[in-house]
One Martini backbone bead per residue (centre of mass of N, CA, C, O) as a GRO file, in nm:
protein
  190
    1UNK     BB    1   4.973   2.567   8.449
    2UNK     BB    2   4.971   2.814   8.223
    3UNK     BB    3   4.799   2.969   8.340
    4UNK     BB    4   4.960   3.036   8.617
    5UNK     BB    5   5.254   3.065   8.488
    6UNK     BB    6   5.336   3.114   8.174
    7UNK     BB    7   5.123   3.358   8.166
    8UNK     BB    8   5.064   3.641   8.047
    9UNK     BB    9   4.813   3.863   8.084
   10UNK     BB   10   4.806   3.945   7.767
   11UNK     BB   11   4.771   3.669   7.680
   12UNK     BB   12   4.469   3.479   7.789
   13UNK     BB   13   4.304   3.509   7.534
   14UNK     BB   14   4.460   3.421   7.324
   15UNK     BB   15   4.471   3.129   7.449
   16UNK     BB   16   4.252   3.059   7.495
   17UNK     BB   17   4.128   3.055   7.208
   18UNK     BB   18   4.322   2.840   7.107
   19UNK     BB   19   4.275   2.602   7.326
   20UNK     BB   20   3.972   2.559   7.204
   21UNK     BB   21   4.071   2.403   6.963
   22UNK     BB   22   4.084   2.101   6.834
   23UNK     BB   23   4.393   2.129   6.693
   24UNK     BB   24   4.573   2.113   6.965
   25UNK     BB   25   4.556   1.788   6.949
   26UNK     BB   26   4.818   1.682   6.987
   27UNK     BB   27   5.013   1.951   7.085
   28UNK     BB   28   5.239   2.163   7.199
   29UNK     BB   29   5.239   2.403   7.407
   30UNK     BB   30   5.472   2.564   7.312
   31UNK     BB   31   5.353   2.619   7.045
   32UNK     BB   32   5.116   2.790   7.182
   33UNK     BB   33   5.277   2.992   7.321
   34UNK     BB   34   5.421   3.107   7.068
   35UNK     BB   35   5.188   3.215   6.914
   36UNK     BB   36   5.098   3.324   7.143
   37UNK     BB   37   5.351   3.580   7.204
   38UNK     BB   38   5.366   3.689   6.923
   39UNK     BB   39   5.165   3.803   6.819
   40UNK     BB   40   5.103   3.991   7.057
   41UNK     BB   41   5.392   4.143   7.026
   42UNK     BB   42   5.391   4.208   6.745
   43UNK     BB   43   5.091   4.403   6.711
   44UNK     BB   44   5.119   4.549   7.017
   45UNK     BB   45   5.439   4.674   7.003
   46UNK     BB   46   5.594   4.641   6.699
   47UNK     BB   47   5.442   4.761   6.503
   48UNK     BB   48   5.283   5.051   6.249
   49UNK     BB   49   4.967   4.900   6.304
   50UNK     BB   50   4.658   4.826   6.284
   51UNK     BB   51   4.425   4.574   6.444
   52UNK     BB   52   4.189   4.392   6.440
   53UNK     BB   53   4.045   4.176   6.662
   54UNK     BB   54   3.939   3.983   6.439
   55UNK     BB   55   4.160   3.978   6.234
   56UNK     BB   56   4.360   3.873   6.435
   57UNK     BB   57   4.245   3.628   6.557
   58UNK     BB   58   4.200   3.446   6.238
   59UNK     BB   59   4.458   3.602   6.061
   60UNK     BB   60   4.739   3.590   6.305
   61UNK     BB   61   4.698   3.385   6.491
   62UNK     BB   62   4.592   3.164   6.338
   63UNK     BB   63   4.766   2.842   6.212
   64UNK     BB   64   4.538   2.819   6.000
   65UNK     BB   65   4.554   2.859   5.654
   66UNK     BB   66   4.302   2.639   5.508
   67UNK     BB   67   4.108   2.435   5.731
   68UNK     BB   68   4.302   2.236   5.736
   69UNK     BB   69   4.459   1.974   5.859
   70UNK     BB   70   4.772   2.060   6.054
   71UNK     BB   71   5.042   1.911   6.182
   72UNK     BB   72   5.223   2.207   6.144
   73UNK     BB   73   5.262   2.465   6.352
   74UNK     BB   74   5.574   2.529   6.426
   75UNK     BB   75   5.638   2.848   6.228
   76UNK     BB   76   5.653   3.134   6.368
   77UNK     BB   77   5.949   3.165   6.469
   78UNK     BB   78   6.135   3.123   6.187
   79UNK     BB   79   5.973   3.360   6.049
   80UNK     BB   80   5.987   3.605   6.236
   81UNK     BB   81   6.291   3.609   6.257
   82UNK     BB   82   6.345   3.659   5.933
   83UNK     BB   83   6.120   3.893   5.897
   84UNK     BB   84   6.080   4.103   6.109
   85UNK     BB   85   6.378   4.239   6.044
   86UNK     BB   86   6.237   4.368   5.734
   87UNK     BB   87   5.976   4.523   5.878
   88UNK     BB   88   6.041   4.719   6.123
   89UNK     BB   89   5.953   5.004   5.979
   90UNK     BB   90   5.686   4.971   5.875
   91UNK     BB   91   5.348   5.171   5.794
   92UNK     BB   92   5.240   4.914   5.668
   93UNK     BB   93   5.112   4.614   5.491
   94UNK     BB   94   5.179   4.656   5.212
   95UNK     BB   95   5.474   4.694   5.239
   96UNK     BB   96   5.548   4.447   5.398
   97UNK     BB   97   5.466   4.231   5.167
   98UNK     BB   98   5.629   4.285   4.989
   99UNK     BB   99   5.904   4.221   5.136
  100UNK     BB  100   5.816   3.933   5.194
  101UNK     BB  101   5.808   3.817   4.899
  102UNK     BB  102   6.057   3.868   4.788
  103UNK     BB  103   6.220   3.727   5.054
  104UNK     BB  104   6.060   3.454   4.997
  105UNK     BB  105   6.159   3.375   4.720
  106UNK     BB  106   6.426   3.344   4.762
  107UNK     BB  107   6.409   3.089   4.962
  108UNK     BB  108   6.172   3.015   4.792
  109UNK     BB  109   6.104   2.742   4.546
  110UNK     BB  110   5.907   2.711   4.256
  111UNK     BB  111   5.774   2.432   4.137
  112UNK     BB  112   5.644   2.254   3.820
  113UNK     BB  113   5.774   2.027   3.840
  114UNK     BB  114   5.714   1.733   3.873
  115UNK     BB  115   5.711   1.572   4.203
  116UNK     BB  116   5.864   1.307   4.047
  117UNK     BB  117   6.152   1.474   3.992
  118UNK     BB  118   6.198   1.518   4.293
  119UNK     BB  119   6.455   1.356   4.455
  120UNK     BB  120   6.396   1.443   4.786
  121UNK     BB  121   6.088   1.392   4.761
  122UNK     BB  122   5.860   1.249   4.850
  123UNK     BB  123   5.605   1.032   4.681
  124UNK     BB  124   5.347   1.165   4.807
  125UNK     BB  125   5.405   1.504   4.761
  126UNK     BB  126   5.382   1.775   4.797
  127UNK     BB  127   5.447   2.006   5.076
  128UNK     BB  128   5.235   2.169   5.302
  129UNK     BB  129   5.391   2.216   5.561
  130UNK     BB  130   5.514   2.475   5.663
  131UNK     BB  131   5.781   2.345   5.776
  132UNK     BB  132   5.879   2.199   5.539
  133UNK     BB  133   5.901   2.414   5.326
  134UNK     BB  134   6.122   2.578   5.485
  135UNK     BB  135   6.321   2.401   5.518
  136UNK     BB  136   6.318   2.256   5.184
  137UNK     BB  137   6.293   2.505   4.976
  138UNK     BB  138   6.034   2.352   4.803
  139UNK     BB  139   5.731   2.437   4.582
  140UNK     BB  140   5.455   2.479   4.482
  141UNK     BB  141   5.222   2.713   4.429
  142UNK     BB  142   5.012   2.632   4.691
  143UNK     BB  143   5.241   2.609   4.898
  144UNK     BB  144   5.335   2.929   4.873
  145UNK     BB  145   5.106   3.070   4.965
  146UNK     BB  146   5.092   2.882   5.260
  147UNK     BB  147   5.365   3.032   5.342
  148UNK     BB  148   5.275   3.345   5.267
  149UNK     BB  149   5.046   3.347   5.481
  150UNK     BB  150   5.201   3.298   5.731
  151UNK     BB  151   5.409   3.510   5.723
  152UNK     BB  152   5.216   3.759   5.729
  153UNK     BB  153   5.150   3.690   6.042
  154UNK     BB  154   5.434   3.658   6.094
  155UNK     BB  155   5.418   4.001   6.081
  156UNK     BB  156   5.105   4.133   6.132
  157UNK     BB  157   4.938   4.032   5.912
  158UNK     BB  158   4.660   3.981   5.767
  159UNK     BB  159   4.615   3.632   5.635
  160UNK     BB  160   4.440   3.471   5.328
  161UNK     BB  161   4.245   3.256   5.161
  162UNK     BB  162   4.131   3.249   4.879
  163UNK     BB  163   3.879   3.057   4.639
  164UNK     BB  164   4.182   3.079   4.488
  165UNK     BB  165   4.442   3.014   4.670
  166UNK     BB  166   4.551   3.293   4.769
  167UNK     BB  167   4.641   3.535   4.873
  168UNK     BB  168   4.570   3.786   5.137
  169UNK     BB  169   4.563   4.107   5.282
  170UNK     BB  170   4.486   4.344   5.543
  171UNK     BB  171   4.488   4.687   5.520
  172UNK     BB  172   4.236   4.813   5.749
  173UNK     BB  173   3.965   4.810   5.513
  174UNK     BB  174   4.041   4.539   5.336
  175UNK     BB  175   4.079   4.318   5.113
  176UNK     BB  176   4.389   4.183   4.929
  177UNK     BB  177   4.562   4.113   4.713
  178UNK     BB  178   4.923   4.007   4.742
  179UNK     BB  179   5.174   4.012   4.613
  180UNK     BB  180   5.364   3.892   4.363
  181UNK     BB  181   5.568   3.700   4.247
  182UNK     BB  182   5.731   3.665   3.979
  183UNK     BB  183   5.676   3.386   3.891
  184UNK     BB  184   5.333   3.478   3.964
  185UNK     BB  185   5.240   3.755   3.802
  186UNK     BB  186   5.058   3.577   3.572
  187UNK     BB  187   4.859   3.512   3.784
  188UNK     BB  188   4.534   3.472   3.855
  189UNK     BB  189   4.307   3.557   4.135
  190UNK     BB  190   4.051   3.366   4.015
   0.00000   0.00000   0.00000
């Protein structure tokens, strides 16, 4: 039904990639037409860069962000909301990212204390899942690389984690360390 009712025709490619995915067993249709919706929308209509195709597909569209199952995909929307209309004047990645991270810390507290102080915290762990971690708006240093990587790829940036999981997004020429928020400033990236 999706197939010829719900998709625009550019959205078609994207879409097929997505749901042949594994990871969308038992995830909402609605999920996945936000996710090829607004990425397509954002990088071929909105930025004022270009990504290349294979790029686009991996680093872009893909709602996981480090090869783990995340059953938490529904994220694209409330963060490209949030950001993309703090970056849609820039005219590279590199600008884009700064000005992502700035506004993600601002948000988003990264706290060192010990996960079981956190009184509000289910006594699991901290949070990895994009959507409870933008939600409850505070998260360990892991968890937010993993919320930074989201949010930059939600506004049109290719963003991945390294070896050392830290966040890096594709410059158009090269991947890069991704700006650090202050309090993650003297991180090394590996």
């Amino acid at each position: 039904m999706a197939r010829k009712w719900l998709l625009a025709p550019q959205w078609k490619e994207d879409f097929e990639t997505l749901a042949a995915k594994p990871f969308w067993g038992g995830q909402r249709l609605e999920t996945l037409l936000t996710h090829v919706e607004l990425a397509n929308y954002c990088v071929y209509e909105l930025i004022n860069w270009k990504v290349d195709k294979e790029i686009y597909r991996r680093y872009v569209l893909s709602p996981i962000i480090d090869g783990e199952s995340d059953s938490e995909l529904n994220w694209r929307r409330p963060l490209w909301e949030f950001f993309y209309p703090r970056i849609r004047r820039e005219d590279s990645p590199e600008t884009a990212a700064g000005i992502v991270v700035r506004n993600l810390r601002e948000r988003v507290t990264i706290s060192t204390v010990p996960f079981s102080s956190a009184p509000r915290m289910p006594a699991a762990g901290w949070p990895s899942g994009i959507e409870t971690i933008w939600r409850d708006q505070i998260v360990d240093e892991k968890g937010f690389e993993r919320i930074y990587v989201a949010t930059l790829r939600s506004v049109g940036v290719g963003a991945r984690l390294n070896g050392a999981g830290t966040a890096e997004f594709w410059t158009g020429s090269e991947w890069k360390l991704a700006p650090r928020p202050l309090s993650l400033a003297g991180v090394p990236a590996n």
